[in-house]
C-alpha positions as CSV (number, residue, x, y, z in Angstrom):
1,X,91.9,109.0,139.0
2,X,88.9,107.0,138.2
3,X,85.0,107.9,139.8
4,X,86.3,105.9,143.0
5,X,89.1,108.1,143.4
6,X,91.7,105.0,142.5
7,X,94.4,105.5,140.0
8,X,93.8,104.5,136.4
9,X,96.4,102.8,134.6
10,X,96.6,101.9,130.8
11,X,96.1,98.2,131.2
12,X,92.7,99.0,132.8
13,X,91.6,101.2,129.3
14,X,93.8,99.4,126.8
15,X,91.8,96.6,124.9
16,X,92.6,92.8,125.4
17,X,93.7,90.9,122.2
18,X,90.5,89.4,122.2
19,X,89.2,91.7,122.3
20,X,90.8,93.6,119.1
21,X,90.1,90.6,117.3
22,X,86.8,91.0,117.9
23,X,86.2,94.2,116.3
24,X,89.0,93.2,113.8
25,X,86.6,90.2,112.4
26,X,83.4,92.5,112.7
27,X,84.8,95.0,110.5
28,X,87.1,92.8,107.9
29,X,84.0,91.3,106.4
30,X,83.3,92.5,102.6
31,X,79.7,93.8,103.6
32,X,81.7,96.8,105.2
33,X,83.8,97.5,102.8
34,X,81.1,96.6,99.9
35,X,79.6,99.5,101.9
36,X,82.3,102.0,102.8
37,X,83.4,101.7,99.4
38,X,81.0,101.1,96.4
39,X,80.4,104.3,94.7
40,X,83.1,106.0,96.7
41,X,83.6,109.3,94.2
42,X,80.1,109.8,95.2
43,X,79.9,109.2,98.7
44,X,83.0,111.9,98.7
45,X,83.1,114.8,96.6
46,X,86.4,116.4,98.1
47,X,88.1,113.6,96.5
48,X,86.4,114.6,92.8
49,X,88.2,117.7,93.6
50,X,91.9,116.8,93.4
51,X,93.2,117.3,89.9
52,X,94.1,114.7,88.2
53,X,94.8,113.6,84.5
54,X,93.5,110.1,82.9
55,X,95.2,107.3,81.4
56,X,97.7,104.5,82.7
57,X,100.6,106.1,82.7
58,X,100.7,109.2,85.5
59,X,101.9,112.4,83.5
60,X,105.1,114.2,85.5
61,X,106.4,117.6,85.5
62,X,108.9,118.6,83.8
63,X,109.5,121.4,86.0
64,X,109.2,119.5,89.2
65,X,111.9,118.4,91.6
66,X,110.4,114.9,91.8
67,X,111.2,112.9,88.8
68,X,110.4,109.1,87.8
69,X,114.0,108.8,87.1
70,X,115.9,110.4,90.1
71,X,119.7,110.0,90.6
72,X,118.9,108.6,94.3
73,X,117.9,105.2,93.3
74,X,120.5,104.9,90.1
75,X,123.1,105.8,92.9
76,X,121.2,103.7,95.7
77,X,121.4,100.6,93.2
78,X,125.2,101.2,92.5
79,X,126.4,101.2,96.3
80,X,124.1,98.1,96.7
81,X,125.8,96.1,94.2
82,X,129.1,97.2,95.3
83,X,128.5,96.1,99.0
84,X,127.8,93.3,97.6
85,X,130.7,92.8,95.9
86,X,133.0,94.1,98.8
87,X,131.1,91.2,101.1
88,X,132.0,88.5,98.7
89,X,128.7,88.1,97.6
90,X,127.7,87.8,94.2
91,X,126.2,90.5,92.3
92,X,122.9,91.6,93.6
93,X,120.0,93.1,91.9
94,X,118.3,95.0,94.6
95,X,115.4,97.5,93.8
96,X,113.9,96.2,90.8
């Protein structure tokens, strides 16, 4: 119930369009994100915190149960091509 004891409904809280796209163009300018952003390790030292290795190439586990190469996506790829196939299609090449 609102301060006048009437019911409040979502369309009477709930933003118009406009009105997003307001405060959509106000903060989608680079000045903000030049600001948010520039010198970010800095501005966050919780983020310095998570391990991490350097290079370009992201180092995995051997020992972990998440690898680059999973069976998933081999298998995913084969059943995509062969639906493919069974539709009459020719073949596809999905997830590369």
């Amino acid at each position: 119930m609102g301060s006048d004891g009437q019911p409040v409904f979502l369309k009477d809280l709930w933003p118009t369009l406009q009105e997003v796209r307001d405060q959509m163009a106000a903060a989608l300018r680079p000045e903000v994100f030049r600001k948010l952003y520039t010198d970010f390790a800095a501005q966050n030292p919780k983020w310095n915190e998570i391990p991490s290795t350097a290079g370009n190439v992201y180092a995995f586990d051997a020992q972990s149960h998440v690898h680059p190469g999973a069976a998933v996506f081999h298998r995913l790829r084969h059943e995509a091509r062969r639906h493919c196939r069974n539709q009459g299609r020719p073949r596809a090449r999905p997830f590369r």
